[in-house]
C-alpha positions in Angstrom: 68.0 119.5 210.9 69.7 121.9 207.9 66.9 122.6 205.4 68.4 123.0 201.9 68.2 126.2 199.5 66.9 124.6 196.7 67.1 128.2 194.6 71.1 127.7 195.4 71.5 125.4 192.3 69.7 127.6 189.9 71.4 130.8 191.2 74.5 129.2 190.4 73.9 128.8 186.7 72.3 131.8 186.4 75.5 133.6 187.5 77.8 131.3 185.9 75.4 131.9 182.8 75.8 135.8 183.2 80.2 135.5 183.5 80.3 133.4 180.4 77.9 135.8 178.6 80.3 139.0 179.9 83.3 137.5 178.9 82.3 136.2 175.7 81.1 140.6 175.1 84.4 141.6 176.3 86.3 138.9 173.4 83.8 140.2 171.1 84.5 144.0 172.0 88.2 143.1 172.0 87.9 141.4 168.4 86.2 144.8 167.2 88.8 147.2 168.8 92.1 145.3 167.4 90.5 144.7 163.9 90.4 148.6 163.5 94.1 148.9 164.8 96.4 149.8 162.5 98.5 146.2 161.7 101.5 147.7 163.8 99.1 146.9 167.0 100.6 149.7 168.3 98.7 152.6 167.5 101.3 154.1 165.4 100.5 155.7 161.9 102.8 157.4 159.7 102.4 161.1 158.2 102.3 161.2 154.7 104.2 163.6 152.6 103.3 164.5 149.0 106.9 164.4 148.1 106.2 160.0 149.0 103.2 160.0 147.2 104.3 158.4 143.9 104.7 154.9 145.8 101.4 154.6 146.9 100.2 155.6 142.8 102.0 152.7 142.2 99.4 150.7 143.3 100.2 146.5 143.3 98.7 143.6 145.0 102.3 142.6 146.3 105.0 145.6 146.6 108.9 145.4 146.8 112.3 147.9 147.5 115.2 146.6 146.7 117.9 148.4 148.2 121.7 149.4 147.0 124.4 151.3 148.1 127.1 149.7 146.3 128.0 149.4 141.9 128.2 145.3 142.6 124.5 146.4 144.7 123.1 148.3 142.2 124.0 145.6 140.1 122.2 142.4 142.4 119.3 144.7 143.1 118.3 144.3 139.2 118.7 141.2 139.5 116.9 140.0 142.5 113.9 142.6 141.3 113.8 140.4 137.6 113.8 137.4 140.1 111.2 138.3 141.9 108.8 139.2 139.0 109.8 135.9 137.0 109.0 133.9 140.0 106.0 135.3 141.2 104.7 135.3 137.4 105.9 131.8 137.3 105.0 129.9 140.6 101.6 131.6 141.4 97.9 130.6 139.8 96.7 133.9 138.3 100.1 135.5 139.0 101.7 138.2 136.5 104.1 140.6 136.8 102.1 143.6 136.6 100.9 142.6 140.1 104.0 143.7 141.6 105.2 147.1 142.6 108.9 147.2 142.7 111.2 149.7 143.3 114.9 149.8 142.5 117.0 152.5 145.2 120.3 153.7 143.9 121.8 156.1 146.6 125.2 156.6 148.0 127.6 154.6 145.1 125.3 152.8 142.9 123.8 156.3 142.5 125.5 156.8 139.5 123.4 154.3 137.5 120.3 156.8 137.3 122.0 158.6 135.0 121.9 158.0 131.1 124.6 157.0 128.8 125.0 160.9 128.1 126.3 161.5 131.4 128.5 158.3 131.8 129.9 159.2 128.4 130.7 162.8 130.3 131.1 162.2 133.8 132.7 158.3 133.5 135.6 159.0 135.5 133.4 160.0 138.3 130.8 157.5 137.9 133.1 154.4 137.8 135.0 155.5 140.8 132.2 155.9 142.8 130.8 152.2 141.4 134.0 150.2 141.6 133.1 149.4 138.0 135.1 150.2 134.8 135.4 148.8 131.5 136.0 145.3 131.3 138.7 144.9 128.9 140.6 148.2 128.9 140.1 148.9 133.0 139.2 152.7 132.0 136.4 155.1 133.4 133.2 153.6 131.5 131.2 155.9 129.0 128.5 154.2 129.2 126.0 152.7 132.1 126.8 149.4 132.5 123.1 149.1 132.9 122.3 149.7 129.5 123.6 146.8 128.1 122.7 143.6 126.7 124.3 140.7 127.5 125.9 142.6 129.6 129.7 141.5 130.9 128.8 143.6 134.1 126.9 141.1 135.7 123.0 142.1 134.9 122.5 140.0 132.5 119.9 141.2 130.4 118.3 143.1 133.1 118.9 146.4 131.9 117.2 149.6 132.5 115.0 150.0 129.7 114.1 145.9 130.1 113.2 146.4 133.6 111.5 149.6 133.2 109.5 148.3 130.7 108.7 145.3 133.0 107.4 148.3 135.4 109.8 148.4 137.6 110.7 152.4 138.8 114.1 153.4 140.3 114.6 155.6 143.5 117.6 157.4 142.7 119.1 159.5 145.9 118.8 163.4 145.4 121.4 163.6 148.2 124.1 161.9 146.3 123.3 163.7 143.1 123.7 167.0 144.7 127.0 165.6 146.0 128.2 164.2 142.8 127.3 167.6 141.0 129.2 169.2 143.2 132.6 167.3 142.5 131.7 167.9 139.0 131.6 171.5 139.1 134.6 171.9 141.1 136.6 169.3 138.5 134.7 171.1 135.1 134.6 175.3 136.4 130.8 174.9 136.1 128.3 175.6 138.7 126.8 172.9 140.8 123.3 173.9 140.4 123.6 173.8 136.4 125.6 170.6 136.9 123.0 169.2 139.4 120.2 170.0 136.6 121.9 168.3 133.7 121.8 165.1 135.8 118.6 165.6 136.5 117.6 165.9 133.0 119.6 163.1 132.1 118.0 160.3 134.8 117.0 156.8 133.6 113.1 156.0 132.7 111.3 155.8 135.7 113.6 157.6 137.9 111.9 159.4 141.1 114.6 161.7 142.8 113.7 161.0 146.7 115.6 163.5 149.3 117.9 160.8 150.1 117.9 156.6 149.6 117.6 156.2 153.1 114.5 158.4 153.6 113.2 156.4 150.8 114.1 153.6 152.1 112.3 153.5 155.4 109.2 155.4 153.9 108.6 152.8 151.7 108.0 150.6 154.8 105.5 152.9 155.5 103.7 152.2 152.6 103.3 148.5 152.4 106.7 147.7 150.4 108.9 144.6 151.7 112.6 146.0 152.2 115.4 144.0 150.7 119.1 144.9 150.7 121.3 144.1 148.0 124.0 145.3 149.3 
C-alpha cells in the first residue's frame, strides 16, 4: 500500500508562492531600470554643445522646428508655425501661445529671408534668385523681404517677421549659406567676403540665431525635445 506525502501539497504552494513572488521582483526591477532609461530605450544620449544651447533657454511645454530649404518653404514654414500657435491657443483648455517653442530654419535658398530689408534693398538680385521670388508686378530682383510685409502678395499673409517674432517665434538662419552667399557678393561687389559676411550678420531679422549649418540644426533640435516638420 503507497502511503501519501501529505507535506507534497503544501510544498507545492510554497514554491509556486516563492516563483510568483520572484517574478513579480524581477517586473518590478525591470519597471525601475526602464523608467530611468533615456525615452530612446536605447541607451543613447546626445552631447551637448554650447553653440545649441539657446534651444533648450527656450524653454516651452510643447516645442516645434519647422524646416525650409526653399523661397515657396520659407514661405509655408511661417505659415504652418502661425498655424500651429493659433490652434494650439485655440483648441486646448488652458492653452496659449507662449507655451510653444517654435523655431523657424532658413538654410540653403530660403536663407535669404534672415536678412533685413537693408540687405534685400542691396543684395535683391541675389536674394530673389536664390528664393525663386521677385516682385510681383514688375518680375524684378525684390528690395525688400517679402517677409516684411503686410498683406503680403507673397503668400504669408500677415505672418511676417516682426508679427511672428513678436508671437515668440525665433528663426534658425544657416551660417553655411551666409558664408556662401557673402562670398558671391564679394566676388560680384570687389569687397571682401569676411566684411560682406559681417554686414549680413549685422543685418539678420529679430530673433535670428546663426547655427553652423540648417541641417546641423536641424537634427540637434531633435535632440532637444523639438518635433521636426518640413515645409519644403
Amino acid at each position: 500500500m503507497t502511503q501519501s506525502n501529505s507535506r507534497t501539497p503544501a510544498r507545492r504552494r510554497f514554491l509556486t508562492s516563492m516563483g510568483i513572488a520572484a517574478t513579480g521582483a524581477a517586473v518590478a526591477a525591470g519597471t525601475r531600470a526602464a523608467s530611468n532609461m533615456p525615452a530612446t530605450g536605447s541607451g543613447f544620449v546626445p552631447t551637448r554643445h554650447p553653440e545649441d544651447s539657446w534651444m533648450e533657454e527656450l524653454g516651452g511645454s510643447h516645442r516645434a522646428f519647422l524646416d525650409s530649404s526653399s523661397g515657396s518653404g520659407g514661405v509655408s514654414a511661417m505659415n504652418f508655425a502661425s498655424n500651429i500657435l493659433s490652434a494650439h491657443a485655440d483648441a486646448y483648455a488652458g492653452a496659449s501661445e507662449a507655451d510653444y517653442a517654435l523655431i523657424v530654419c532658413f538654410r540653403h535658398d530660403s536663407s535669404p529671408f534672415g536678412f533685413n530689408d537693408a540687405m534685400w534693398e542691396k543684395y535683391g538680385e541675389l536674394f530673389s534668385a536664390r528664393t525663386g521670388i521677385r516682385h510681383v508686378d514688375t518680375d524684378q530682383p525684390l528690395t525688400f523681404n517679402p517677409l516684411s510685409l503686410e498683406r503680403s502678395p507673397y503668400g504669408n499673409r500677415s505672418n511676417t517677421v516682426t508679427n511672428m517674432s513678436a508671437r515668440g517665434v525665433h528663426f534658425a538662419v544657416c551660417n553655411l549659406s551666409t558664408r556662401g552667399m557673402a562670398g558671391m557678393l564679394a566676388r560680384s561687389t570687389g569687397a571682401s567676403s569676411d566684411a560682406v559676411y559681417q554686414e549680413l550678420v549685422n543685418n539678420s531679422i529679430p530673433n535670428s540665431h546663426f547655427v553652423p549649418a540648417g541641417v546641423v540644426a536641424a537634427t540637434r533640435s531633435q535632440e532637444y525635445g523639438y518635433s521636426f516638420l518640413f515645409a519644403g
